[in-house]
N, C-alpha and C positions, 0 to 999 in steps of 0.2 A: 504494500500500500504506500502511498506518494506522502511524502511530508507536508505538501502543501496541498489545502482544498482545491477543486478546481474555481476557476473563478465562471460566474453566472453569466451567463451569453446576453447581450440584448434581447430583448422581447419585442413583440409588435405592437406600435403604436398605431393609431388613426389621425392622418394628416388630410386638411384639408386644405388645397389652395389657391388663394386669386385668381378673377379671371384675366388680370390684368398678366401677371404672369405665366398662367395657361397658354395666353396666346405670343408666347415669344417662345412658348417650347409645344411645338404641335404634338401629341399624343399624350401630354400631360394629362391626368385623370383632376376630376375637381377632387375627388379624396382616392385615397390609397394607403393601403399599410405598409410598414418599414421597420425593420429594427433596429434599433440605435439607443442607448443608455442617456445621453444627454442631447441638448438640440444640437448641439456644433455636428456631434454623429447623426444626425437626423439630414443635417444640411450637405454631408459627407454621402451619404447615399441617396437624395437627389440629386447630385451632382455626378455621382458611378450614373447614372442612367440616363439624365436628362445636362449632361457637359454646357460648362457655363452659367447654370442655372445658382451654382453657392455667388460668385460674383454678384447677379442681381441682388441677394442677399446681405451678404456679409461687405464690409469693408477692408480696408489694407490693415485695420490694427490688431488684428480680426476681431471684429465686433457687428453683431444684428443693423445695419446700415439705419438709421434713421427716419426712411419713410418705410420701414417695413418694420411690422408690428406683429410677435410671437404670443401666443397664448398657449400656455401647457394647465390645462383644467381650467381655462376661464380665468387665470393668472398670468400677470405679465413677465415674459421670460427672456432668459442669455443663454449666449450659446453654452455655460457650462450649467444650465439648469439641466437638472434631471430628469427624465422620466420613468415613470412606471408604466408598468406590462399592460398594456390595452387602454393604456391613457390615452387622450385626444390631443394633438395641438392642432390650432389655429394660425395661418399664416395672413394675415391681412395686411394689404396697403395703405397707408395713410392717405385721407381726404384730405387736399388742401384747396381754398377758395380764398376769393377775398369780397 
């Protein structure tokens, strides 16, 4: 038997996403599951499938870019928030008007 536990794999979460973003990656689903332990992983494998897509996202310092808005349970999130197994996040755009 191994000295160390294994460590716990990511689980799937429910992401749902903009259509603003939908429409700059053709076959994007409005929601789909994903496994990933934190958002930054979350944003890691949109980006294995739909290339380019963390950019829209994240910025250079890496951080959630400013008009893009994370909700992990209806809470507002960073990329090193966590998730749990069948948790929901929300990826929304920011409205701006004047």
């Amino acid at each position: 038997m191994s000295a160390h536990a294994p460590q716990a794999s990511p689980a799937p979460v429910l992401v749902r996403l903009p259509a603003a973003l939908r429409a700059l990656f053709p076959g994007a689903p409005r929601q789909l599951e994903l496994e990933a332990a934190t958002v930054g992983e979350l944003f890691d494998g949109l980006e294995a499938r739909w290339p380019g897509m963390r950019d829209r996202l994240c910025d250079s310092r890496p951080a959630v870019r400013r008009n893009i808005n994370v909700f992990v349970e209806g809470r507002r999130a960073q990329l090193t928030t966590p998730l749990a197994p069948g948790g929901e996040v929300d990826i929304i755009t920011a409205i701006s008007g004047g």
